[in-house]
TORPA-4810 file (N, C-alpha, C, O; in nm, 3 decimals):
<nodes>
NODE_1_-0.599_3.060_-1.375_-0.619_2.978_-1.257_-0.619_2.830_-1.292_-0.581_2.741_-1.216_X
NODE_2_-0.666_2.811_-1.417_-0.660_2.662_-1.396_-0.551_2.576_-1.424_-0.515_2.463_-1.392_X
NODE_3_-0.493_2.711_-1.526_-0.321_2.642_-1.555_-0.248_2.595_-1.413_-0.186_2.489_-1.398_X
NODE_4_-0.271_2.704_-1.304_-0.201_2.726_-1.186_-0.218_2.586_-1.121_-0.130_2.528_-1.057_X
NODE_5_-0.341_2.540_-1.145_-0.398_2.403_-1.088_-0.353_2.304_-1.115_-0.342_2.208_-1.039_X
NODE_6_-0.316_2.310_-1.240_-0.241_2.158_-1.317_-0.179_2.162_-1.306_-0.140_2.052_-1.266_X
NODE_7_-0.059_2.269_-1.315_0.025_2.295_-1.256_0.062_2.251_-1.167_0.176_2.208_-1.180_X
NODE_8_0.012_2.237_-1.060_0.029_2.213_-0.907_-0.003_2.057_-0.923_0.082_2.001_-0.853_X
NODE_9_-0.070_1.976_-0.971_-0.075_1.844_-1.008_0.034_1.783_-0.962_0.141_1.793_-1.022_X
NODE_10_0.014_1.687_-0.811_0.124_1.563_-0.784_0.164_1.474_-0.894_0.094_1.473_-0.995_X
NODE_11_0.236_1.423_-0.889_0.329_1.260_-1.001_0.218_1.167_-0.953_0.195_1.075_-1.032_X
NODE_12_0.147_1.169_-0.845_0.036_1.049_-0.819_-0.096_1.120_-0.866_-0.182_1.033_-0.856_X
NODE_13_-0.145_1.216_-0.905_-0.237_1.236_-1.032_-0.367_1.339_-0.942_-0.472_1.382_-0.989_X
NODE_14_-0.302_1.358_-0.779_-0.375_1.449_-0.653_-0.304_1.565_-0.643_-0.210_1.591_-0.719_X
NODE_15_-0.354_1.659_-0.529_-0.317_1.789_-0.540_-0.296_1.770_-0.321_-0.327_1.681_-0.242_X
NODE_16_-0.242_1.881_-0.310_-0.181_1.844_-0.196_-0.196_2.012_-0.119_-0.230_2.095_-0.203_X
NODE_17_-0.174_2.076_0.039_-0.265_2.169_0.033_-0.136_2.281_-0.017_-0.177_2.396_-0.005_X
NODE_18_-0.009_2.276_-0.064_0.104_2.401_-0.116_0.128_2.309_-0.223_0.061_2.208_-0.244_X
NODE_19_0.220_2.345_-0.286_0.283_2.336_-0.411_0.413_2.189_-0.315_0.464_2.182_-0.203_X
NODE_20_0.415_2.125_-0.404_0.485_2.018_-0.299_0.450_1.945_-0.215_0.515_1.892_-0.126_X
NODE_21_0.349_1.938_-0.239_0.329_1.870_-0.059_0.276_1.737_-0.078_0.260_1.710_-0.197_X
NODE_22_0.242_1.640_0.007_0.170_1.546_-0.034_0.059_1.520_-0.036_0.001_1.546_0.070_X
NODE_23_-0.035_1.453_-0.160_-0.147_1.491_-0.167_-0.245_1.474_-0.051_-0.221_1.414_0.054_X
NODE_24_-0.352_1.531_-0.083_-0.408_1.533_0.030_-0.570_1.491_-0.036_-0.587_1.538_-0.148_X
NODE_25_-0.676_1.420_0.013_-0.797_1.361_-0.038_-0.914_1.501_-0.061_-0.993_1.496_-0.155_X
NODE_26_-0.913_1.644_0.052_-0.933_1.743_0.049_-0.950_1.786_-0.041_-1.045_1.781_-0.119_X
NODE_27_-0.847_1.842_-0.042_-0.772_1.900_-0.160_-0.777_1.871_-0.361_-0.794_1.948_-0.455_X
NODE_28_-0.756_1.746_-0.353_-0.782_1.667_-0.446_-0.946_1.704_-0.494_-0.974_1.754_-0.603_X
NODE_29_-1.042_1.669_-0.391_-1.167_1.680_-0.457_-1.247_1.833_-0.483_-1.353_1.869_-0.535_X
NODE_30_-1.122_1.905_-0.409_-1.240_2.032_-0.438_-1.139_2.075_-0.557_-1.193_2.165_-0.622_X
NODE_31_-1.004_2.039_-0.611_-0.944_2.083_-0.711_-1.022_2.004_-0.844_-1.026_2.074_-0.945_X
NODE_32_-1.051_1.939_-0.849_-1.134_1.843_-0.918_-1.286_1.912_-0.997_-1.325_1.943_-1.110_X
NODE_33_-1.345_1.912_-0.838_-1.517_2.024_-0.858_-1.479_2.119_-0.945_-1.542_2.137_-1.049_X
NODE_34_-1.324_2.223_-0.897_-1.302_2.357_-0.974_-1.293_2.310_-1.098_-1.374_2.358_-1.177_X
NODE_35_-1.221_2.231_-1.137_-1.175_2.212_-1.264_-1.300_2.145_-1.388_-1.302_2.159_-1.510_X
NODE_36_-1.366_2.096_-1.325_-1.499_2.023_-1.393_-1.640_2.146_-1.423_-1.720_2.153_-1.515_X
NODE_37_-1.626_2.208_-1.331_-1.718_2.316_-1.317_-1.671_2.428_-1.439_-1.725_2.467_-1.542_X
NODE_38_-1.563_2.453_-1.383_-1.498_2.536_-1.529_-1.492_2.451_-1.672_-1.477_2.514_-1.777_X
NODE_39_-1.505_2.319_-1.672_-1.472_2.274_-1.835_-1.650_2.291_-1.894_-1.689_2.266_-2.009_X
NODE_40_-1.771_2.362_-1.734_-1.857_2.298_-1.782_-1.895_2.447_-1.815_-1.990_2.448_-1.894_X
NODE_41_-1.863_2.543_-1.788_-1.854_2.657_-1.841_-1.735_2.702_-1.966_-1.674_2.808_-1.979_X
NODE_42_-1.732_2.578_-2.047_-1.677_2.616_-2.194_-1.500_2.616_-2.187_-1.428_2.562_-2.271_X
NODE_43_-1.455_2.687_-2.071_-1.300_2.655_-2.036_-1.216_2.509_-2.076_-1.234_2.407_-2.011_X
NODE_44_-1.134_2.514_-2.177_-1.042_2.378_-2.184_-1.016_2.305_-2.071_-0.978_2.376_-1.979_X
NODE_45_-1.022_2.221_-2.053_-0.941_2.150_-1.933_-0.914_2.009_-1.898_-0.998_1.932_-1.853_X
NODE_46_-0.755_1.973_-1.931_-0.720_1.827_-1.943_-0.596_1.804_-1.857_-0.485_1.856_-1.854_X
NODE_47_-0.664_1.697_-1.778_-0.572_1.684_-1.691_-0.537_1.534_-1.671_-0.618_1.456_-1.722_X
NODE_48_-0.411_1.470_-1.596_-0.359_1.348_-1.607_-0.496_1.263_-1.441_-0.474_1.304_-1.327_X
NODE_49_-0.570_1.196_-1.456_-0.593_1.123_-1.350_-0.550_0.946_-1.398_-0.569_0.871_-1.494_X
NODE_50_-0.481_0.942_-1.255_-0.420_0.801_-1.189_-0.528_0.756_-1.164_-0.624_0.824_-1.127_X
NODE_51_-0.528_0.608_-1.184_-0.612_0.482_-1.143_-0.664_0.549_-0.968_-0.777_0.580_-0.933_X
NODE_52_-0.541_0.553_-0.888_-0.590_0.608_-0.772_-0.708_0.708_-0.788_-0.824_0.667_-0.792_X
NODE_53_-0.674_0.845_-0.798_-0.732_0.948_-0.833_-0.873_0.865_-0.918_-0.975_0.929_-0.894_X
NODE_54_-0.890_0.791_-0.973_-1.021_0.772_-1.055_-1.088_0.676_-0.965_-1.207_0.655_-0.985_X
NODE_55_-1.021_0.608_-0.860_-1.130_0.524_-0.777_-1.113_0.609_-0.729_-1.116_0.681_-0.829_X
NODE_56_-1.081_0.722_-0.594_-1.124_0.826_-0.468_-1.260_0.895_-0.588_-1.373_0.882_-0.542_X
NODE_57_-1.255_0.946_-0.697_-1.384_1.047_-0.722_-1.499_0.892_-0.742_-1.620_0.902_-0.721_X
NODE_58_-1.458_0.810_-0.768_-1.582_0.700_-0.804_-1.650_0.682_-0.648_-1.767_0.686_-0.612_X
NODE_59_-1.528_0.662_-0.573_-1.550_0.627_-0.442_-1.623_0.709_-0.325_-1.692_0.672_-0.231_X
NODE_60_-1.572_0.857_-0.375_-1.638_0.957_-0.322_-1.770_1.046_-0.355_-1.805_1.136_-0.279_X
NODE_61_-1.837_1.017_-0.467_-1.837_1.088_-0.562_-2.026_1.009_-0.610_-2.005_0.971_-0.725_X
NODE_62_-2.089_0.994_-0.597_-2.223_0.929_-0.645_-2.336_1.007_-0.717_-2.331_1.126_-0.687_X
NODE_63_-2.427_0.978_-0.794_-2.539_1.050_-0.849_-2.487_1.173_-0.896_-2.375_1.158_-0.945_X
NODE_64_-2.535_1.309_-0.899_-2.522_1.362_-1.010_-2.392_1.453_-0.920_-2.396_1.570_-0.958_X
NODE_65_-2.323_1.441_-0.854_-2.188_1.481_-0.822_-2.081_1.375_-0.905_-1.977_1.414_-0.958_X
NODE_66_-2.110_1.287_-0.906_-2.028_1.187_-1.020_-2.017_1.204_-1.135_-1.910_1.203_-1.196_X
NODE_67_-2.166_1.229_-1.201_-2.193_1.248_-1.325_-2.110_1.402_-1.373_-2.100_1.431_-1.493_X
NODE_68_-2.075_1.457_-1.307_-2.002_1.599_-1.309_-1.891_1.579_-1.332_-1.829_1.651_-1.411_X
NODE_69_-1.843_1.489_-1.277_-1.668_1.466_-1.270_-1.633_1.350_-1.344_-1.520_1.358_-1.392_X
NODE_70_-1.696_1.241_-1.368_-1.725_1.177_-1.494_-1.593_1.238_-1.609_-1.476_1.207_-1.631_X
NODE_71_-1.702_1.354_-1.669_-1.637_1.366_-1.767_-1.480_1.390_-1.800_-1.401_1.388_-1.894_X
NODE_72_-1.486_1.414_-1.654_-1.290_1.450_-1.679_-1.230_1.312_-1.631_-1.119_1.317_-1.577_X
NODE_73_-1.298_1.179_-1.648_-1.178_1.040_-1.662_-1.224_1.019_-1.825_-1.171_0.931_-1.893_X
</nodes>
């Protein structure tokens, strides 16, 4: 699953709601939660985030929901 995720990774560094599509802010943050949650249960997981993508989780994102996702910029 998480390959499937990066996988699916837009060229602008978001996830979008099909394969193709354009990203979407949704989408983006709960692909994000999955992926952070799993690196925090021992799972590898490295992924490309854009300047964009790193202000929306700063922007969205405060106290210990930040501190979660943190680790993957």
């Amino acid at each position: 699953m998480i390959d499937l995720l990066i996988s699916r990774q837009n060229e602008d560094g978001g996830w979008g709601w099909w394969p193709k599509m354009p990203t979407a802010q949704w989408a983006t943050n709960h692909v994000l939660k999955a992926l952070k949650f799993a690196s925090l249960e021992g799972y590898k997981v490295s992924i490309y985030l854009s300047p964009d993508i790193r202000q929306l989780v700063s922007d969205v994102y405060t106290g210990f929901h930040y501190q979660k996702l943190n680790a993957l910029m």
